[in-house]
C-alpha positions in Angstrom: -25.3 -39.6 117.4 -23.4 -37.5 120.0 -22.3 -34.3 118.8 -18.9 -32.8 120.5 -19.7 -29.2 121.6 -16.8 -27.2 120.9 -15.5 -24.4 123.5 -14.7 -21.0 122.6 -11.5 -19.8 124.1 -13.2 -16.6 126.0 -16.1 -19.9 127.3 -13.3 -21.9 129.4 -13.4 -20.3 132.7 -9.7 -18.5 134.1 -7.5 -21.0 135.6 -5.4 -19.6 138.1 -1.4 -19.7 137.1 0.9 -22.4 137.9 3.3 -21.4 140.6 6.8 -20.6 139.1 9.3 -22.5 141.5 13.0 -21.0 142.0 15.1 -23.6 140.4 12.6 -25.1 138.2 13.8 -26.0 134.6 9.8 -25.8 133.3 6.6 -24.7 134.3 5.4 -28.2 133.1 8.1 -30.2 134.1 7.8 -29.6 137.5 9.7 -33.2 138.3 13.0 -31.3 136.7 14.9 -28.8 138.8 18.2 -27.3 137.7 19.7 -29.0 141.0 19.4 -32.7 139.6 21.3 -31.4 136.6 24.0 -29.2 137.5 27.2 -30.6 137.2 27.1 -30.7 141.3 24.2 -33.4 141.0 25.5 -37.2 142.2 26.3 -39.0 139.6 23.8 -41.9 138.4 25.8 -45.3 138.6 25.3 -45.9 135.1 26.9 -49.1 134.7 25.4 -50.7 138.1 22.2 -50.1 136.3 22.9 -51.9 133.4 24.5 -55.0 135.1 21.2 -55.1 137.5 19.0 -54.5 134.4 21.3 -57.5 132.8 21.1 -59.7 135.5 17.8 -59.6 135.9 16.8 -60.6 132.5 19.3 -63.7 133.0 17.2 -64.9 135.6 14.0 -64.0 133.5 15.3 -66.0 131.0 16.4 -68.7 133.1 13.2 -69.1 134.7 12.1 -69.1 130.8 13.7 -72.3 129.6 13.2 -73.8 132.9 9.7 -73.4 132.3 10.0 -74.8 128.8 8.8 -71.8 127.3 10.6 -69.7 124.1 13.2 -67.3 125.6 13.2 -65.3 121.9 17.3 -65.1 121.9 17.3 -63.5 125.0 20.2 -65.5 126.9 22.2 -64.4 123.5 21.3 -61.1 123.7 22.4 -60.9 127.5 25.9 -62.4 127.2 26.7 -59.7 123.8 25.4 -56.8 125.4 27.6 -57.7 129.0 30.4 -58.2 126.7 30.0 -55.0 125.1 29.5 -53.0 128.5 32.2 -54.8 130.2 34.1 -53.8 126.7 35.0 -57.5 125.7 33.0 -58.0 122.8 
């Protein structure tokens, strides 16, 4: 049986300190700066996203019931969620 050998806080050898970054929201979340949030930031085409993201899982499951397998609902599921973005649901 392997025993876990616990270290000691004053055992783990000094690390040096992340660099602070002007503009950085987080020392850990150095992906995030205060530039892709400010209200200057370009603005994500939210609803292009969601018909891509739709259109793809059309063909997906297109290619699904062309390949006789199960397509779980998910032509269904397409059509009511473009009729709720496009706001004719």
């Amino acid at each position: 049986m392997t025993r876990l050998h616990a270290t000691a806080p004053h055992e783990i050898p000094d690390r040096p300190p992340i660099q602070v970054v002007p503009g950085l929201l987080h020392k850990y979340l150095a992906h995030l700066t205060w530039d892709r949030v400010s209200k200057d930031a370009p603005a994500w085409g939210y609803p292009n996203i969601a018909t891509d993201i739709l259109d793809v899982a059309d063909a997906w499951s297109e290619h699904l019931a062309s390949a006789d397998q199960p397509t779980w609902n998910l032509p269904s599921l397409v059509l009511s969620t473009r009729q709720t973005l496009t706001g004719t649901a």
